[in-house]
N, CA, C and O atoms as a CHARMM CRD file, in Angstrom:
* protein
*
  276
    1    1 UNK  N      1.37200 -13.86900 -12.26800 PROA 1      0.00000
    2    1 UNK  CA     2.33300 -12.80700 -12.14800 PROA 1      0.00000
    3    1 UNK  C      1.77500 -11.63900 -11.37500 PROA 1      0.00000
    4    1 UNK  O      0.63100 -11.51400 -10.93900 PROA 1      0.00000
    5    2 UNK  N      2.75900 -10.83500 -11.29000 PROA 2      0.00000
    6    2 UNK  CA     2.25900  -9.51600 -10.44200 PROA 2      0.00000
    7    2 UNK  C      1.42800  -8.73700 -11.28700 PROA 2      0.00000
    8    2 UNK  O      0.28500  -8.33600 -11.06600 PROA 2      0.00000
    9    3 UNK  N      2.31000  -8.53400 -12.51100 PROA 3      0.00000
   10    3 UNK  CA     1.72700  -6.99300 -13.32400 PROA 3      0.00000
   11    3 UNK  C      2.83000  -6.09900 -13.24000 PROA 3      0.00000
   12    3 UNK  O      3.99100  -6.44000 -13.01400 PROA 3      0.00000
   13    4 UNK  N      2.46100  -5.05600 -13.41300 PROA 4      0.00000
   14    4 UNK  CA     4.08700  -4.34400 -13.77200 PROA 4      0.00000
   15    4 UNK  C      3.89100  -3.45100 -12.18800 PROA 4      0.00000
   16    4 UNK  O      3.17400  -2.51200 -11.84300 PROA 4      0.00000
   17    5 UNK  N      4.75400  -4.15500 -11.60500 PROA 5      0.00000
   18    5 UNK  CA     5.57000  -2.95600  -9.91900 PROA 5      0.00000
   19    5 UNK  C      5.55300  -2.07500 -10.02000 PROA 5      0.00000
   20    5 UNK  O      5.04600  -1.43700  -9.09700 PROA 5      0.00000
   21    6 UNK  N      6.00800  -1.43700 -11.03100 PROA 6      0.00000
   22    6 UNK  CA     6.36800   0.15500 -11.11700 PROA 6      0.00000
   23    6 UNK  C      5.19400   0.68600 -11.01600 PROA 6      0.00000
   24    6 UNK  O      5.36400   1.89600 -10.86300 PROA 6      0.00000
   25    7 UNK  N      4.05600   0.42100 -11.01900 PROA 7      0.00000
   26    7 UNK  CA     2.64300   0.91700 -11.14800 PROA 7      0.00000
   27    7 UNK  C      1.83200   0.69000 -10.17200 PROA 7      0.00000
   28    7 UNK  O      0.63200   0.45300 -10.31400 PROA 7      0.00000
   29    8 UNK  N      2.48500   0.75300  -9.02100 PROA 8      0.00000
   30    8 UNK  CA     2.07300   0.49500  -7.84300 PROA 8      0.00000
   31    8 UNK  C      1.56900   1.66400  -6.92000 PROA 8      0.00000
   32    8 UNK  O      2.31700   2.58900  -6.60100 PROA 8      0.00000
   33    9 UNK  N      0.01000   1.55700  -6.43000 PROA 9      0.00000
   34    9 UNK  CA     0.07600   2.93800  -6.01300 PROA 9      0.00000
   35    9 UNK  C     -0.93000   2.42600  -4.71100 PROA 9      0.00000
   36    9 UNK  O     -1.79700   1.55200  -4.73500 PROA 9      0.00000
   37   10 UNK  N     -0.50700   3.26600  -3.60900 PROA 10     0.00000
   38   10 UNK  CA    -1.23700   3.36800  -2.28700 PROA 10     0.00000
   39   10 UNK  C     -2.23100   4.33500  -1.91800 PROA 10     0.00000
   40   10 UNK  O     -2.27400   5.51000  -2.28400 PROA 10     0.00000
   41   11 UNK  N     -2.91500   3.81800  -1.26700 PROA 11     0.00000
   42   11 UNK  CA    -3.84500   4.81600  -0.92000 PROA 11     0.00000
   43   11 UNK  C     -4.89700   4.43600   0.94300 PROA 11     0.00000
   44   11 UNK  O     -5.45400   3.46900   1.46400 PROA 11     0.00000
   45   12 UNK  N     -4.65400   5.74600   1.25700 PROA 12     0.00000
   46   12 UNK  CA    -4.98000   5.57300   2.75300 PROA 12     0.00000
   47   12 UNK  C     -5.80200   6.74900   3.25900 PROA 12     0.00000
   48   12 UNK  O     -5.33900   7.88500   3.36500 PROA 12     0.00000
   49   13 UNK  N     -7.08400   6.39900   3.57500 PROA 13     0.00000
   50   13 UNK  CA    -7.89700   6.92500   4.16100 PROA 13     0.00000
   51   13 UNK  C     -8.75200   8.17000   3.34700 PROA 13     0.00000
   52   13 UNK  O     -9.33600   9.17700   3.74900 PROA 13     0.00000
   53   14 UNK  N     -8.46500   7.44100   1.69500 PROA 14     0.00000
   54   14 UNK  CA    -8.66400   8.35200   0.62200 PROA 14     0.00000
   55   14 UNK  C     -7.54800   9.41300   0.32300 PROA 14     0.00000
   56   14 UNK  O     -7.54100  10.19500  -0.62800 PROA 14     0.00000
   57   15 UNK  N     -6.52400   9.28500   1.39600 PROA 15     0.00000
   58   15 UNK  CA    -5.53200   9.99500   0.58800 PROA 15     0.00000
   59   15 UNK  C     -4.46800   9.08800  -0.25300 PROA 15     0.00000
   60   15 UNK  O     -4.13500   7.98700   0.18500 PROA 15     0.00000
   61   16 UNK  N     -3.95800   9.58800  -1.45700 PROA 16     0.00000
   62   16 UNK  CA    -2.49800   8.69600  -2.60600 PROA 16     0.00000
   63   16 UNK  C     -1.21400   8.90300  -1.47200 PROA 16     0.00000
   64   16 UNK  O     -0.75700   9.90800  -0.92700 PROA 16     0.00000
   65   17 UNK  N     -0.96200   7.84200  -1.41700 PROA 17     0.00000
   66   17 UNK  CA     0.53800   7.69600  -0.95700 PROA 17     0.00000
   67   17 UNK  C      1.76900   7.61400  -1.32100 PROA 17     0.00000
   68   17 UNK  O      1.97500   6.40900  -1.18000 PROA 17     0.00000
   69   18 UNK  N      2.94600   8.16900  -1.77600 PROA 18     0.00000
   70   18 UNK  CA     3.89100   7.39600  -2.94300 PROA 18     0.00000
   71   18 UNK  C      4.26500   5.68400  -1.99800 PROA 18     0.00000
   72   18 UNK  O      4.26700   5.15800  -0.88500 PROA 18     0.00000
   73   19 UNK  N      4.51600   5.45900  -3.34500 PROA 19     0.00000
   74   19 UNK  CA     5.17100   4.38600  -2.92900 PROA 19     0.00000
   75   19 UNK  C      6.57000   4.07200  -3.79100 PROA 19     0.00000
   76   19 UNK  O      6.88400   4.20800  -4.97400 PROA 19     0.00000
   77   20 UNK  N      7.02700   3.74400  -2.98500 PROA 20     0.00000
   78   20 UNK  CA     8.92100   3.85300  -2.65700 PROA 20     0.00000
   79   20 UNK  C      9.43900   2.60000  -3.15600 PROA 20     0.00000
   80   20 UNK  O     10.64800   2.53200  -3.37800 PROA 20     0.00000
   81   21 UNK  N      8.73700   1.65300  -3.35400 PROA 21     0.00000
   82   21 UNK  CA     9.11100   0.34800  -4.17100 PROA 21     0.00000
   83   21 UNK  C      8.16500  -0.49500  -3.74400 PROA 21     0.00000
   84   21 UNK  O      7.36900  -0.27200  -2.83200 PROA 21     0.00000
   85   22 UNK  N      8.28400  -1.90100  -4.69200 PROA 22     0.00000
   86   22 UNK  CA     8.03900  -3.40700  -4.62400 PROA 22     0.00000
   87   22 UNK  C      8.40300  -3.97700  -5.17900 PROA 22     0.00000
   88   22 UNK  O      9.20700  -3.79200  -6.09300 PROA 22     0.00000
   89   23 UNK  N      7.74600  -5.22000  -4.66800 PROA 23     0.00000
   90   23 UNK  CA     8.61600  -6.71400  -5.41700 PROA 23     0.00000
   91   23 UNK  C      8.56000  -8.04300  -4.14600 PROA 23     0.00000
   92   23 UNK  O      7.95700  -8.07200  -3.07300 PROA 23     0.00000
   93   24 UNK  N      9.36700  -8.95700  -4.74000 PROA 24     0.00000
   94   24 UNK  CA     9.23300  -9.93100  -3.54200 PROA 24     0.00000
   95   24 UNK  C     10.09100  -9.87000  -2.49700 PROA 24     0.00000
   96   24 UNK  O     11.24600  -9.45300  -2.41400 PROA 24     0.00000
   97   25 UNK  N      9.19800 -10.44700  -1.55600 PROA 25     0.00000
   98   25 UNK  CA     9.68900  -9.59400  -0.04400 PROA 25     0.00000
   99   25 UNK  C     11.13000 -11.12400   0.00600 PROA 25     0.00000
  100   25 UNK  O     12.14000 -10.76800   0.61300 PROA 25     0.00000
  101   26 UNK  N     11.16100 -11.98400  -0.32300 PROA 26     0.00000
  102   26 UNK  CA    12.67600 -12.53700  -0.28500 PROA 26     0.00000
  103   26 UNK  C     12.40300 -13.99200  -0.13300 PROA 26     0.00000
  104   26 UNK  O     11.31100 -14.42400   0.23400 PROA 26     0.00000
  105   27 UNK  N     13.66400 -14.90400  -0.49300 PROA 27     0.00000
  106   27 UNK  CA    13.66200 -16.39000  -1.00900 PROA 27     0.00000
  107   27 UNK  C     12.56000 -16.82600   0.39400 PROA 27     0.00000
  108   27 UNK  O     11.46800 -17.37900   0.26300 PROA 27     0.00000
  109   28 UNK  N     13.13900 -16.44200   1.59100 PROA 28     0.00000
  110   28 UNK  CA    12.84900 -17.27000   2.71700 PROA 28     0.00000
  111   28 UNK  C     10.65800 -16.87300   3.20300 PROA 28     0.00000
  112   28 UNK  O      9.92900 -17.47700   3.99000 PROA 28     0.00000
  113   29 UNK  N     10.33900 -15.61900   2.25700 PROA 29     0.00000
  114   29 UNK  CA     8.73200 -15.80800   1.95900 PROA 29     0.00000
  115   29 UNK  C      8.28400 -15.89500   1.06100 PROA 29     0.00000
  116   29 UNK  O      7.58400 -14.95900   0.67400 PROA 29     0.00000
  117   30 UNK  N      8.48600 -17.36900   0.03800 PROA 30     0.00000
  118   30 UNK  CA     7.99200 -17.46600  -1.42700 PROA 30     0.00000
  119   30 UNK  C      6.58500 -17.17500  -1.38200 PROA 30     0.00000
  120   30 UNK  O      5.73100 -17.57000  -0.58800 PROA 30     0.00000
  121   31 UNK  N      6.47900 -16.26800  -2.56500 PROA 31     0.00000
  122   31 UNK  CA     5.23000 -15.81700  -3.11800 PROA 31     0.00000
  123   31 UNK  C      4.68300 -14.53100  -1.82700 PROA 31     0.00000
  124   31 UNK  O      3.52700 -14.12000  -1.73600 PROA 31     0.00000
  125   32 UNK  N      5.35100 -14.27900  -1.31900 PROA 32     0.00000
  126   32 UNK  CA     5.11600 -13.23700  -0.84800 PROA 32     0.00000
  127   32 UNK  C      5.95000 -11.41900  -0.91500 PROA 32     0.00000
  128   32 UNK  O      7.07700 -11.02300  -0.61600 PROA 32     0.00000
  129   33 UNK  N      4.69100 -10.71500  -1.46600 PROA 33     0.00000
  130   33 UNK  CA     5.19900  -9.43800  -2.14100 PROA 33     0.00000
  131   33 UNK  C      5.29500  -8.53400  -1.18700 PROA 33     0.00000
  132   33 UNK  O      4.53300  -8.53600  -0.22000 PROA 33     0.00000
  133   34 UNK  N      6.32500  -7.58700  -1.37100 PROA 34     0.00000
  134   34 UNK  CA     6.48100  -6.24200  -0.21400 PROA 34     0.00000
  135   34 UNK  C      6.16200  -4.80400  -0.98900 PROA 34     0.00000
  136   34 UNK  O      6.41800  -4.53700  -2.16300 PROA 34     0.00000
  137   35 UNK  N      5.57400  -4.01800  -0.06200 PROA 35     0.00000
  138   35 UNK  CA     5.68900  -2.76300  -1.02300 PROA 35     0.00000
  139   35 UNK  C      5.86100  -1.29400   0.37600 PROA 35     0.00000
  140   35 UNK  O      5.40000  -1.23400   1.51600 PROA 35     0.00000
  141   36 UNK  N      6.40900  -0.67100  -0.13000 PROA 36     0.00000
  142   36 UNK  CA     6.96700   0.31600   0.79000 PROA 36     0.00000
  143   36 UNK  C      6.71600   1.41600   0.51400 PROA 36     0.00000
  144   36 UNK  O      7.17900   1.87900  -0.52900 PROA 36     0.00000
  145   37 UNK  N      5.92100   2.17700   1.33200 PROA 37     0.00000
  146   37 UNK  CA     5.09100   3.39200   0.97900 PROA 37     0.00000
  147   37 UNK  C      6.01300   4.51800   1.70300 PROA 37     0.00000
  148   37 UNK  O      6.90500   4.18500   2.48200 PROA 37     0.00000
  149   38 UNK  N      5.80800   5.51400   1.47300 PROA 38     0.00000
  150   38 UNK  CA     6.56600   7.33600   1.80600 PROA 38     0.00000
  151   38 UNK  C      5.76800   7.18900   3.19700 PROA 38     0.00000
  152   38 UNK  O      4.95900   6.41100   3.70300 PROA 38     0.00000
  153   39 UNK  N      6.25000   8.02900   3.43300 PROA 39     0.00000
  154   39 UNK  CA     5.17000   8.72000   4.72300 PROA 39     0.00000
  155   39 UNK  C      3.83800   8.92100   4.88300 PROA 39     0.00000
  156   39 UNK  O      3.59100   9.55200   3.85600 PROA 39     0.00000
  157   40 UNK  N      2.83300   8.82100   5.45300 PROA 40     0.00000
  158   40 UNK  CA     1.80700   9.17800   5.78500 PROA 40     0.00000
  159   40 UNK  C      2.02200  10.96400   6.02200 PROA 40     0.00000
  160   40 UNK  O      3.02000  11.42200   6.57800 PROA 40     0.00000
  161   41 UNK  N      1.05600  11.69200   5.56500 PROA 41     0.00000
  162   41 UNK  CA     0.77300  12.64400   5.97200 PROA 41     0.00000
  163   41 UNK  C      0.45100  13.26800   7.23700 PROA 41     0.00000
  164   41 UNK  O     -0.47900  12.61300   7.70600 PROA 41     0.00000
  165   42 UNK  N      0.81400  14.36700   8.15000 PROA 42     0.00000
  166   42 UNK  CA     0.04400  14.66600   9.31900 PROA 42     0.00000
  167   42 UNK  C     -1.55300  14.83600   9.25100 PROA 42     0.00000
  168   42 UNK  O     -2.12100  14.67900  10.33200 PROA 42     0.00000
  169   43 UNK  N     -2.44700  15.16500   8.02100 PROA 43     0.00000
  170   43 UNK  CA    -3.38200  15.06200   7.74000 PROA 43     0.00000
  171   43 UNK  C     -4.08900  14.20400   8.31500 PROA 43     0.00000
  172   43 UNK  O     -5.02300  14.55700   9.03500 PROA 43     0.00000
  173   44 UNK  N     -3.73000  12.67900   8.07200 PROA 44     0.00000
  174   44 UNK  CA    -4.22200  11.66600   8.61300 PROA 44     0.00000
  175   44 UNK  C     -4.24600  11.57900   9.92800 PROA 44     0.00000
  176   44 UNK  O     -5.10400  10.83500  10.40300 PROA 44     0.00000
  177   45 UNK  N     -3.38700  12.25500  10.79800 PROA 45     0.00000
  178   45 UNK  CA    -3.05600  11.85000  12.23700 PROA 45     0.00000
  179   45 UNK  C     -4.59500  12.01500  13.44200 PROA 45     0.00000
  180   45 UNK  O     -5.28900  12.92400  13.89800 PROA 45     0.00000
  181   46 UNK  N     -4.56400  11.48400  13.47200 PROA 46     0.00000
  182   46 UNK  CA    -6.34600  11.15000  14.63100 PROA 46     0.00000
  183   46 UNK  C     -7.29300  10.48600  13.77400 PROA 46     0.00000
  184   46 UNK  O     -8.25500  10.02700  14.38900 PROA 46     0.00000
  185   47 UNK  N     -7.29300  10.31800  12.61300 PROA 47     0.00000
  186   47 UNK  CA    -8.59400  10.06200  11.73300 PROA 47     0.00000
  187   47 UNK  C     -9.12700   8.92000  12.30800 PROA 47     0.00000
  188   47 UNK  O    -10.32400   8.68900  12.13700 PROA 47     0.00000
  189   48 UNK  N     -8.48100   8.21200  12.92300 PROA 48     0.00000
  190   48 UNK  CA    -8.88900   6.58700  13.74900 PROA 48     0.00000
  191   48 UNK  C     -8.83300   5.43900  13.21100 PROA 48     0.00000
  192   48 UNK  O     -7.85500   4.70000  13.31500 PROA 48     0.00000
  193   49 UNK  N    -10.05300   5.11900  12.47000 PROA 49     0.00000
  194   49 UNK  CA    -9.89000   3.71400  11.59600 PROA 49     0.00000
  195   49 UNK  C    -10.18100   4.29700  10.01400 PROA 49     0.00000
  196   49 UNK  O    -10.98100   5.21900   9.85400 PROA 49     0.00000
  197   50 UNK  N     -9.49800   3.71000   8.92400 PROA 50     0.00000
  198   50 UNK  CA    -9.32700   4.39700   7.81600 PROA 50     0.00000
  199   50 UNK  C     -9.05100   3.20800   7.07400 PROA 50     0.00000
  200   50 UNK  O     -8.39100   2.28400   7.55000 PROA 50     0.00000
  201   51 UNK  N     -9.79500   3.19900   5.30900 PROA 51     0.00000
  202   51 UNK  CA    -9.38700   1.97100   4.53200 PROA 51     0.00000
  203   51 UNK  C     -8.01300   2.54200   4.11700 PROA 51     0.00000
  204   51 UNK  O     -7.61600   3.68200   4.36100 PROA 51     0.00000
  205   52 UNK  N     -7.23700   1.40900   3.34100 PROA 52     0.00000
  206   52 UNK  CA    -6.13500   0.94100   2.99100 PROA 52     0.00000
  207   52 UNK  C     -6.23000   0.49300   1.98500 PROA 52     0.00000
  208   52 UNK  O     -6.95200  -0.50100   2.05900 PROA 52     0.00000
  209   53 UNK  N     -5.91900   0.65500   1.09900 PROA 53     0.00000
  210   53 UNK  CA    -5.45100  -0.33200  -0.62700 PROA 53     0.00000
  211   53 UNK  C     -4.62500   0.07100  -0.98300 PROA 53     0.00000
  212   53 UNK  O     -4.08400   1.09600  -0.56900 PROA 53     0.00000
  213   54 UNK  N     -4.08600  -1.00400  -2.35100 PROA 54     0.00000
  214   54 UNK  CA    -3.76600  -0.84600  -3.07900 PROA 54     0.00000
  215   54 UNK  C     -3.68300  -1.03700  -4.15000 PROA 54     0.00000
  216   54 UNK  O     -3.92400  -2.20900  -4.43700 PROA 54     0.00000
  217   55 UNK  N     -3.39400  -0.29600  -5.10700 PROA 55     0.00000
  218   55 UNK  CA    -3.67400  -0.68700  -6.68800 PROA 55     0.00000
  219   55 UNK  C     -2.02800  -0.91700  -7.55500 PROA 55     0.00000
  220   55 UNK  O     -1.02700  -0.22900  -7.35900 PROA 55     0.00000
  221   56 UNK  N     -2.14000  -1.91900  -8.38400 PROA 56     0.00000
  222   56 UNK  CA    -1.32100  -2.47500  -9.29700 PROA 56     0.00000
  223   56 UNK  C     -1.60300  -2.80600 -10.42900 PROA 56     0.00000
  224   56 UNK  O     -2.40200  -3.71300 -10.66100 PROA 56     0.00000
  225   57 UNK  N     -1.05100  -2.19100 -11.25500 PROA 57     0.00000
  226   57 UNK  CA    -1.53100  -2.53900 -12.81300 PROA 57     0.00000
  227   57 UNK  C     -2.91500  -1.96700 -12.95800 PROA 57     0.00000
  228   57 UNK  O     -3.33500  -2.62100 -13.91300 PROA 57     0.00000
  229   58 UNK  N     -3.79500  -1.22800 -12.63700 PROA 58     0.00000
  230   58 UNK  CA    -4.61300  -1.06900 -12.56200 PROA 58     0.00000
  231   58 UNK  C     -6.18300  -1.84900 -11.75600 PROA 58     0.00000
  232   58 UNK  O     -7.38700  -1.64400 -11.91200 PROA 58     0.00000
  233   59 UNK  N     -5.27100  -2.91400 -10.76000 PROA 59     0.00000
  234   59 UNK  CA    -5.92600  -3.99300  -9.98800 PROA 59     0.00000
  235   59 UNK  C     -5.88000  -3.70000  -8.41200 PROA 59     0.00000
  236   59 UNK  O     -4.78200  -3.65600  -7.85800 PROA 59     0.00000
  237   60 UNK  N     -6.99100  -3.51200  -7.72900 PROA 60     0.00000
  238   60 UNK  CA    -7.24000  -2.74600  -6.74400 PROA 60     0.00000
  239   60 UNK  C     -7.11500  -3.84100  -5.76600 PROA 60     0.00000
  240   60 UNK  O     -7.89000  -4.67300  -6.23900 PROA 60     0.00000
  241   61 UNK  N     -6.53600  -4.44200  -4.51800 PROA 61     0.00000
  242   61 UNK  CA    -6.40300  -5.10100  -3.91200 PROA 61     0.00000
  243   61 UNK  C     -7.92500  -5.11400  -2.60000 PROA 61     0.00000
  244   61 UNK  O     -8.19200  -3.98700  -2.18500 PROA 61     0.00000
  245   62 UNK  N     -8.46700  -5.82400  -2.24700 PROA 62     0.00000
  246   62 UNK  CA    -9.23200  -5.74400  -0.66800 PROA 62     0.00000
  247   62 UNK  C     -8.59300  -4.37200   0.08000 PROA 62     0.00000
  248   62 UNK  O     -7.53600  -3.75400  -0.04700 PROA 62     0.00000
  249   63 UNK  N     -9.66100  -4.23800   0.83500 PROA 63     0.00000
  250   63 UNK  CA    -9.66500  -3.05800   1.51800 PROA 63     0.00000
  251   63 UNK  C     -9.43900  -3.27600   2.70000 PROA 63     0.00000
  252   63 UNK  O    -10.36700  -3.95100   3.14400 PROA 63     0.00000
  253   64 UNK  N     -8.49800  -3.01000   3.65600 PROA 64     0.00000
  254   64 UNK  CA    -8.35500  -3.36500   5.20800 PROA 64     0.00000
  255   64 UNK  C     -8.36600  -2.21900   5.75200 PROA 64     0.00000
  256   64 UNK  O     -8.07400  -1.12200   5.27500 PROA 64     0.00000
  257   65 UNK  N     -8.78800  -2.57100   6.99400 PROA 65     0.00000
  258   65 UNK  CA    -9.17600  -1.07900   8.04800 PROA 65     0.00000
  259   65 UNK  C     -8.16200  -1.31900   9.17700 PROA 65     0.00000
  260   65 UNK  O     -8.05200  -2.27400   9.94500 PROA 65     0.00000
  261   66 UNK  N     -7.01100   0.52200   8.98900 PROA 66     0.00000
  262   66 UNK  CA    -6.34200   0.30400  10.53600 PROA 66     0.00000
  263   66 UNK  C     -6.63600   1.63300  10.96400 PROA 66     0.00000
  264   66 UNK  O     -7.29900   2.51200  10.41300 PROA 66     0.00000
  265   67 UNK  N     -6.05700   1.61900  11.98700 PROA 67     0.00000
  266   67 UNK  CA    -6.17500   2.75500  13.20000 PROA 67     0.00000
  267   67 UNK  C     -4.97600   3.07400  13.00000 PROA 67     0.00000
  268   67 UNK  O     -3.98700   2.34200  12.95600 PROA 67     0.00000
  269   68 UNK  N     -5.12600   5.09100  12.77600 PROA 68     0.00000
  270   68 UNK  CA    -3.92800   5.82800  12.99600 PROA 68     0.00000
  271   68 UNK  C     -4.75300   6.94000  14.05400 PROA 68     0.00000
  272   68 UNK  O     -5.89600   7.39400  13.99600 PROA 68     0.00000
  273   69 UNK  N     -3.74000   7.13700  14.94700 PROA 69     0.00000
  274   69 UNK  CA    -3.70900   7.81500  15.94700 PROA 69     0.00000
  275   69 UNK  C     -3.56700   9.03800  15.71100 PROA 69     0.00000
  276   69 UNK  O     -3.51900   9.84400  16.64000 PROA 69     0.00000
């Protein structure tokens, strides 16, 4: 199982992100989950490459590195 959605929280480049929902992204990508975060801050804007997670249920997902401009 997932864990409880509602407890879904983002985080980017060490800053918290809201996040705006999740759940499964739909019949036609079984087992695949979506989650939809607020806005990024202007804060972030140039920082370059920056980690990414997220946490659910208190379960911290891998860390991926993107580039914001």
């Amino acid at each position: 199982g997932h864990g409880d959605l509602t407890t879904v929280r983002v985080n980017v480049g060490g800053v918290a992100i809201s996040s705006l929902g999740a759940g499964d992204a739909g019949a036609q990508f079984v087992g695949l989950d979506q989650i939809n975060s607020g806005a990024l801050p202007s804060s972030l804007a140039g920082r370059k490459e920056v980690e990414v997670s997220v946490t659910v249920a208190g379960k911290t997902t891998n860390k991926v590195m993107v580039v914001i401009q």
